[in-house]
C-alpha positions in Angstrom: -63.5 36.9 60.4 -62.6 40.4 59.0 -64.8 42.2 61.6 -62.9 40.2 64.2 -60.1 41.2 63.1 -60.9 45.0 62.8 -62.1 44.8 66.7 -58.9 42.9 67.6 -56.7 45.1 65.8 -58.1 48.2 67.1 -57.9 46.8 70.5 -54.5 46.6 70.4 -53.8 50.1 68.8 -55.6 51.2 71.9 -53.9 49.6 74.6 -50.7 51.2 72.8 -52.5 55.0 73.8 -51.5 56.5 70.7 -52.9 59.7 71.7 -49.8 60.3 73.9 -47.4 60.0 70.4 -48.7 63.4 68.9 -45.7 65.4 69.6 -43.3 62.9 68.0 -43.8 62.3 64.1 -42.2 59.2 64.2 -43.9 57.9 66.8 -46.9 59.4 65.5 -46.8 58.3 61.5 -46.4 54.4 63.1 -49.3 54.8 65.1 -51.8 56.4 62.4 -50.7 54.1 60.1 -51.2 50.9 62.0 -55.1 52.5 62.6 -55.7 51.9 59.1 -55.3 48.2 59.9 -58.2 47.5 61.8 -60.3 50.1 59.6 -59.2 48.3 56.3 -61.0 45.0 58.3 -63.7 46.8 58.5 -63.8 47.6 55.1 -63.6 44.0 54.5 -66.3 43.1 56.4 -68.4 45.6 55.0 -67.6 44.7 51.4 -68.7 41.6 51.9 -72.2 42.6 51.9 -71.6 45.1 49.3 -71.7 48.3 51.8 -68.0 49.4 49.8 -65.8 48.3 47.5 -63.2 45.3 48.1 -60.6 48.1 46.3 -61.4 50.4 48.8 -60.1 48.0 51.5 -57.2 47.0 49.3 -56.1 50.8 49.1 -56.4 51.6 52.5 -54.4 48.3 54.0 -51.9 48.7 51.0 -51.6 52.8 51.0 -52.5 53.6 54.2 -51.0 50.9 56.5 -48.2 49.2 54.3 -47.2 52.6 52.9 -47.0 55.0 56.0 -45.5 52.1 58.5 -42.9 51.5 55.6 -42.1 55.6 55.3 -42.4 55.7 59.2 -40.2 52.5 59.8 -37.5 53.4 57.2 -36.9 57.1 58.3 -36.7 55.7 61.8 -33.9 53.3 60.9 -31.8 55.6 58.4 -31.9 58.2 61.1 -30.4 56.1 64.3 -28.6 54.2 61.6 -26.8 57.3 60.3 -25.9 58.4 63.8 -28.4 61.4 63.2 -30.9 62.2 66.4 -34.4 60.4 66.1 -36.3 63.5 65.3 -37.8 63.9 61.9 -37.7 67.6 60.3 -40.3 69.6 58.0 -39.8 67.4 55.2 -40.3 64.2 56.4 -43.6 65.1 58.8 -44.6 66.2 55.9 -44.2 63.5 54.0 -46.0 61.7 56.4 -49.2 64.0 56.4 -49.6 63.8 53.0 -49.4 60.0 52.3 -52.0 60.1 55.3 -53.9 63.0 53.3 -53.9 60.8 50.2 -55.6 57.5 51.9 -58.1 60.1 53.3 -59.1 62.1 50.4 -59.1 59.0 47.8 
């Protein structure tokens, strides 16, 4: 069931062309995390036959896609809420890159 998921998941994320976000980091950050989705699936799967670990799933769903859509989602909302232009600056991009870094280099 989890490697359904994974192909369904990143199915979707492709029919969204992410690639064509790059230039916005708030576009960007919701679409990067959301790929960790499918790819924690994966994981899933794989731990089921003892390829990886189960926490290596867990921190990638929970860190990678729970953690950057939450980042991505909230700076989207206090921006537009606050009257502010949707546009993040330097600190929140980099923000982003780093929780991203993090799921990466654990």
């Amino acid at each position: 069931l989890a490697l359904f998921a994974a192909v369904g998941q990143a199915m979707r994320l492709l029919g969204w062309q992410p690639w064509r976000t790059w230039r916005n980091p708030l576009l960007w950050i919701l679409h990067v995390s959301y790929f960790w989705i499918p790819f924690g699936f994966l994981l899933l799967a794989l731990a089921q036959y003892g390829v990886v670990t189960g926490s290596a799933a867990l921190h990638v769903l929970t860190v990678g896609a729970l953690a950057g859509l939450i980042m991505g989602m909230i700076t989207r909302t206090a921006l537009g809420h606050t009257g502010r232009p949707l546009k993040a600056g330097r600190g929140e991009t980099a923000m982003f890159v780093l929780v991203q870094a993090a799921v990466v280099l654990r």
